[in-house]
C-alpha positions as CSV (number, residue, x, y, z in Angstrom):
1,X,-40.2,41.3,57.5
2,X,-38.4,39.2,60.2
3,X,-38.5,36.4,58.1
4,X,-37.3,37.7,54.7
5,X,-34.5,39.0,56.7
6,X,-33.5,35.1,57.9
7,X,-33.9,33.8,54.8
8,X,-31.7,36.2,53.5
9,X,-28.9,35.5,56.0
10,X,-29.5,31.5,55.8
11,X,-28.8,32.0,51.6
12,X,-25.9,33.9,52.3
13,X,-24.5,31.7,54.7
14,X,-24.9,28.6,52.5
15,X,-22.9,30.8,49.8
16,X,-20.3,31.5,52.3
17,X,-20.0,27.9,53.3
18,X,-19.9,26.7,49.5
19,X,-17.2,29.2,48.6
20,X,-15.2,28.6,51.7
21,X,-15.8,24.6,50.6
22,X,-14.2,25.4,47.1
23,X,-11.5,27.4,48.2
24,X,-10.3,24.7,50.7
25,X,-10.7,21.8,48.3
26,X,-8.4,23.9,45.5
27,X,-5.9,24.9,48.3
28,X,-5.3,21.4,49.8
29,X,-5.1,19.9,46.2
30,X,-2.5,22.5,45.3
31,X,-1.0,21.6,48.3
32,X,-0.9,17.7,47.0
33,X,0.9,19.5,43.9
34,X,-2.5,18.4,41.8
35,X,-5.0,20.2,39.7
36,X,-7.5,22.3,41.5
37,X,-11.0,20.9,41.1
38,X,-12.8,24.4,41.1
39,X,-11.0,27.0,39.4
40,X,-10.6,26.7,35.3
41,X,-7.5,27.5,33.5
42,X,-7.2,30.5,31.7
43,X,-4.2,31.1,30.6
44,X,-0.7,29.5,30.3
45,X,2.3,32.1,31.1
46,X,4.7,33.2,28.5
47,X,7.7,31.1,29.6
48,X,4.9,28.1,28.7
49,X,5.9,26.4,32.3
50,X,3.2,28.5,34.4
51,X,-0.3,27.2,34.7
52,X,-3.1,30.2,35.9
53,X,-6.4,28.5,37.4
54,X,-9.0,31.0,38.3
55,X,-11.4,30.1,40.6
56,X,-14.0,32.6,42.5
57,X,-12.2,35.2,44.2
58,X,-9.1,33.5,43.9
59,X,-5.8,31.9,41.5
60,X,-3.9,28.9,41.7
61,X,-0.2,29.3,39.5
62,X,1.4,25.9,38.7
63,X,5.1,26.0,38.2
64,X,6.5,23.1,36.1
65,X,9.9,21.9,35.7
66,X,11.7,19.1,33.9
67,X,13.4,16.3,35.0
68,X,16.9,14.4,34.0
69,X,14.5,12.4,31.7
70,X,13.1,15.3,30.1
71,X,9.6,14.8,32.0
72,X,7.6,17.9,33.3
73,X,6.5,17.7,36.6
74,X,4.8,20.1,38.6
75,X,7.4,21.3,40.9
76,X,5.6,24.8,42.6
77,X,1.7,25.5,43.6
78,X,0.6,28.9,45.0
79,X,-3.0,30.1,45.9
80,X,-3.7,34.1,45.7
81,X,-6.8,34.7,47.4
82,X,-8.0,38.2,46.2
83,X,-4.2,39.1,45.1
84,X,-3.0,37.9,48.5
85,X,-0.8,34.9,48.7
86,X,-2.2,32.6,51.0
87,X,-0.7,29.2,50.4
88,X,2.4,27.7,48.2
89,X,4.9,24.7,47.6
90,X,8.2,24.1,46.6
91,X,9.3,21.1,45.5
C-alpha cells in the first residue's frame, strides 16, 4: 500500500514538472514575440490578424500588425492560463 501510494505521487509530480516545463517554454517564447513550441493553433480570429495557440490548460493570442512596407509582424503576445491572463507584450 505504502508504495503504490509513492508511485503514485512520483507520476504525478513528473506530470506537474512536464506541464510546468511546457508552460514556461510557451510563455518565455511569447515573450520573445515567437511561436509557442507546445500549444497548436486552432483557430485564426475574425479580423484574420489574431493567432489562438492552445496548449494544455492554457492559450497564447498573437496580435499582428503591418508595417510602412506592408509586412506583418507580430506586434502583441499574451498567455491565458485557465482564462487568466498571466503574461503579455506590446510592441
Amino acid at each position: 500500500m505504502k508504495k503504490t501510494v509513492r508511485i503514485i505521487i512520483i507520476v504525478f509530480a513528473v506530470i506537474a514538472v512536464l506541464w510546468s516545463a511546457m508552460l514556461i517554454t510557451d510563455t518565455m517564447k511569447s515573450q520573445n514575440l515567437q511561436e509557442p513550441v507546445f500549444a497548436q493553433e486552432i483557430r485564426v480570429e475574425a479580423d484574420n490578424d489574431t493567432i489562438v495557440y492552445q496548449g494544455l490548460g492554457y492559450m497564447v493570442k498573437r496580435k499582428f500588425f503591418a508595417n510602412q512596407n506592408g509586412e506583418n509582424f507580430c506586434g502583441s503576445s499574451e498567455v491565458w492560463l485557465f482564462g487568466i491572463p498571466v503574461a503579455a507584450v506590446i510592441v
